[in-house]
C-alpha positions in Angstrom: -110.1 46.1 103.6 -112.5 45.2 106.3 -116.3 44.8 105.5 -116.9 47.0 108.5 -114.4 49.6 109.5 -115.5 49.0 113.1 -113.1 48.2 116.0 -116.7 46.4 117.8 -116.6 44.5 114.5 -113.0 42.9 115.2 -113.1 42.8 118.2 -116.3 40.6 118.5 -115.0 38.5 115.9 -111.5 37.6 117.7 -113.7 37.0 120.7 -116.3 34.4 118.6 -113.0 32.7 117.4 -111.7 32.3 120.2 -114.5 30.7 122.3 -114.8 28.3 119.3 -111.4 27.4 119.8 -112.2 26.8 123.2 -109.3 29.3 124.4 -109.4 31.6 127.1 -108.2 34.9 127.1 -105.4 34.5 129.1 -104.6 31.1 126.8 -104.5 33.4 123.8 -103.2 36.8 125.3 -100.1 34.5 126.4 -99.6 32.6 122.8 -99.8 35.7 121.2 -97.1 37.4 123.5 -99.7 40.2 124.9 -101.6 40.9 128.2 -104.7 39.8 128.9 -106.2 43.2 129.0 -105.0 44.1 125.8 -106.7 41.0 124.5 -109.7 41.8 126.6 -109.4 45.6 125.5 -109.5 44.1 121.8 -112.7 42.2 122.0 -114.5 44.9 123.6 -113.5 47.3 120.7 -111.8 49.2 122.7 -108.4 48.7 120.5 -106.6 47.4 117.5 -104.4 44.7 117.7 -101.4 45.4 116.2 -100.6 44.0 113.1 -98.2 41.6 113.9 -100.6 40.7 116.5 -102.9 40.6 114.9 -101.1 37.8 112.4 -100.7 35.7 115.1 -104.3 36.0 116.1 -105.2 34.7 112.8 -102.2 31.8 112.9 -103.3 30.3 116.4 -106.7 30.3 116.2 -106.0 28.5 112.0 -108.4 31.4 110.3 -107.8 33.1 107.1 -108.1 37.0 106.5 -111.5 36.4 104.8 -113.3 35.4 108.4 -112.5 39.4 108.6 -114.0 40.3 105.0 -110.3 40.9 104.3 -109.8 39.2 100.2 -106.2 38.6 99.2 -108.0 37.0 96.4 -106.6 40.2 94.1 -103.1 39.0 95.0 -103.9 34.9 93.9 -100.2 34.7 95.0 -100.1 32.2 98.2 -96.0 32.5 98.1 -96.2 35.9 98.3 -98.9 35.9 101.1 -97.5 33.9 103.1 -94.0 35.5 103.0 -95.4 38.3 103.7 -97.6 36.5 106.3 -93.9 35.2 107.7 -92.0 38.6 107.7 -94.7 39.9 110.0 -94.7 36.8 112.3 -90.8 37.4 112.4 -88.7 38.7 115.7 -86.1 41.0 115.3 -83.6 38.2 114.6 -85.4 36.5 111.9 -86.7 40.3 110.0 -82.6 40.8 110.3 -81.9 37.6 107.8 -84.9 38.1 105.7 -83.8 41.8 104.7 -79.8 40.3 104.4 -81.1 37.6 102.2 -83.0 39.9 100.1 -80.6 42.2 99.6 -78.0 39.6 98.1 -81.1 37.9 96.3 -81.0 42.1 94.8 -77.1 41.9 94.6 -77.1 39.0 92.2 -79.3 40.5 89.8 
């Protein structure tokens, strides 16, 4: 859960990460697969990235969920976080195989 329940909050944050990265908006918006006024629309708190989004945020510009207040540290599972991390990272293709492998993964039991 975020320390602040504040789209601001975010928002500033993704923009501070991102000028330390030394990325522009239009550098990030593209890497992330977004317009640049969504991104811009996100730092200003005016939205919330999406999930998946907001996944990749955290992927390109190499932060963890805690630079957000976010603990996983409840979890102290780092194969399951990252899967998880992965299965919301996936396209359609990929999300297709990772259900089909866990389903025979079930199917064996």
């Amino acid at each position: 859960m975020f320390l602040y329940d504040d789209k601001e909050f975010l928002g500033k944050k993704i923009k501070q990460l991102r000028i330390n990265a030394k990325l522009s908006q239009a550098e990030l918006s593209e890497r992330i697969g977004m317009t640049e006024k969504n991104l811009s629309n996100i730092e200003r708190g005016l939205q919330i990235p999406a999930l998946n989004s907001f996944l990749k945020i955290l992927d390109i510009l190499n932060v963890s969920l805690s630079e957000f207040g976010i603990s996983t540290e409840k979890t102290k599972n780092e194969t399951r976080d990252e899967l998880i991390k992965e299965i919301y990272l996936a396209n359609t293709n990929e999300i297709e195989a990772y259900l089909q492998i866990i389903k025979t993964i079930k199917n064996i039991k």
